[in-house]
C-alpha positions as CSV (number, residue, x, y, z in Angstrom):
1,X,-2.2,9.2,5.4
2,X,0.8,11.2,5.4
3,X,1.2,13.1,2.4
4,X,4.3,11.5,-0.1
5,X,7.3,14.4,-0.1
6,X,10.4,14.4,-2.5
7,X,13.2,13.1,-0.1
8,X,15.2,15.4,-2.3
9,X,12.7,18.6,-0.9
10,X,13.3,17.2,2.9
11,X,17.3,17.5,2.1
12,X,17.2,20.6,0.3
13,X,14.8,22.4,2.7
14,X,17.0,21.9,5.9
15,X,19.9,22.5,3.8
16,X,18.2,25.9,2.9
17,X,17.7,26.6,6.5
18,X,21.2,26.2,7.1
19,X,22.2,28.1,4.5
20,X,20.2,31.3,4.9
21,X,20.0,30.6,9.0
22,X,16.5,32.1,8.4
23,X,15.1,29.0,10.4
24,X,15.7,27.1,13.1
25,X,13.7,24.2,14.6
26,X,14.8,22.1,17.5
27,X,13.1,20.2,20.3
28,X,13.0,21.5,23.9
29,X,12.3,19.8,27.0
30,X,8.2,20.2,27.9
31,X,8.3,18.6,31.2
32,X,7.3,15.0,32.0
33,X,8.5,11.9,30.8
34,X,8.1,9.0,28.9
35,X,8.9,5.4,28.7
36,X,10.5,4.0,25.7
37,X,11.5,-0.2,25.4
38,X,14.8,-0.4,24.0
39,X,16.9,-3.3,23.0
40,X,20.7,-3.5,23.4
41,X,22.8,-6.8,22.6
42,X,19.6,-8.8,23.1
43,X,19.0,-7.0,26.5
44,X,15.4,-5.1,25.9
45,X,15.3,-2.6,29.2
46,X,13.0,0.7,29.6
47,X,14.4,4.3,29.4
48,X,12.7,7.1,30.9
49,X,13.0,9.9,27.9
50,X,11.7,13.4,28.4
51,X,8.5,15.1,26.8
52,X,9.1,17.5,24.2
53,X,8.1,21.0,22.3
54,X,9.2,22.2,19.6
55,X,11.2,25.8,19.7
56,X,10.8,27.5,15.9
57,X,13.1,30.1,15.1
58,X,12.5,32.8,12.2
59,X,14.3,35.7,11.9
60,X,14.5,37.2,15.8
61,X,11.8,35.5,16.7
62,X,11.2,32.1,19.0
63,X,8.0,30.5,18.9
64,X,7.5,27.3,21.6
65,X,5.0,24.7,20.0
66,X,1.7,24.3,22.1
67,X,2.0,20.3,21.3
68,X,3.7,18.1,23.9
69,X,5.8,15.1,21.4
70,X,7.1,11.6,22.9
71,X,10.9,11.1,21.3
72,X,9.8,9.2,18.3
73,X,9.2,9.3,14.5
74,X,6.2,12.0,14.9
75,X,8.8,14.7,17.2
76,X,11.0,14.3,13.9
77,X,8.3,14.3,11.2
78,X,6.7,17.0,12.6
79,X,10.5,19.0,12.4
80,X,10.5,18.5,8.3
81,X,7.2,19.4,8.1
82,X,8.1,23.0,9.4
83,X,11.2,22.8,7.6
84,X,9.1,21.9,4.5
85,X,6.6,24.4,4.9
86,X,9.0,27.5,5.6
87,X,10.9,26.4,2.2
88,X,7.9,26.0,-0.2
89,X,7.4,29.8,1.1
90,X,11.0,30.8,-0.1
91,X,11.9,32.6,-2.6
92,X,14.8,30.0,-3.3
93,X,11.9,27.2,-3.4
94,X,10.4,29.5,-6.2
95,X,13.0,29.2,-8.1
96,X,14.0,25.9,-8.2
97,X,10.6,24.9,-9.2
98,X,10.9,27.3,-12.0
99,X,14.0,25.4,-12.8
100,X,12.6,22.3,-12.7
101,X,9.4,23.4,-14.7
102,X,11.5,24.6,-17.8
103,X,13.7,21.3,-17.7
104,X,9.5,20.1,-18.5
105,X,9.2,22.8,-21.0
106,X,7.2,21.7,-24.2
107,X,10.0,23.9,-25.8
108,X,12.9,21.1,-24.4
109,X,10.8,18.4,-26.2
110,X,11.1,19.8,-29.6
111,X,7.7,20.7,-30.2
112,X,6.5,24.4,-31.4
């Protein structure tokens, strides 16, 4: 079972990568294709949709994901998740969950 995430972390992780450009991750063509059902105006057809990697960049660095993805809901899950996990490693992620830790402060709830 996929593990419940903030949708507020998901939004402010990318928006973190965008903001430092410390982190890039995009999908790249891995060779082969795919067929995908779509539906258009009540017309359903097929669509031939290329296989995917992902490409990570950190710093100067690209790294090409070993795992082939069909274009669907796991190709773009699997993108927060690195965005996720390069975040919760931040020093920026540090401190908003400092910030959000002393908002919880016994301190804030009057008590000595």
């Amino acid at each position: 079972m996929k593990e419940l995430i903030p949708e507020i972390h998901i939004t402010m992780s990318k928006s973190w990568a965008l903001r430092t450009k410390s982190l890039k991750v995009y999908p790249i063509p891995a060779g082969g294709n795919h067929t995908l059902r779509i539906s258009n105006n009540g017309k359903v057809k097929n669509v031939s949709l290329p296989n995917m990697k992902l490409m990570v960049e950190i710093g100067n660095g690209k790294h090409i994901g070993k795992t082939i993805y069909k274009q669907n809901n796991e190709l773009y899950d699997k993108m927060e998740e690195m965005y996720l996990h390069y975040w919760y490693k931040s020093e920026d992620f540090r401190e908003y969950n400092n910030k959000q830790n002393d908002r919880y402060d016994s301190k804030t709830f009057g008590s000595k």
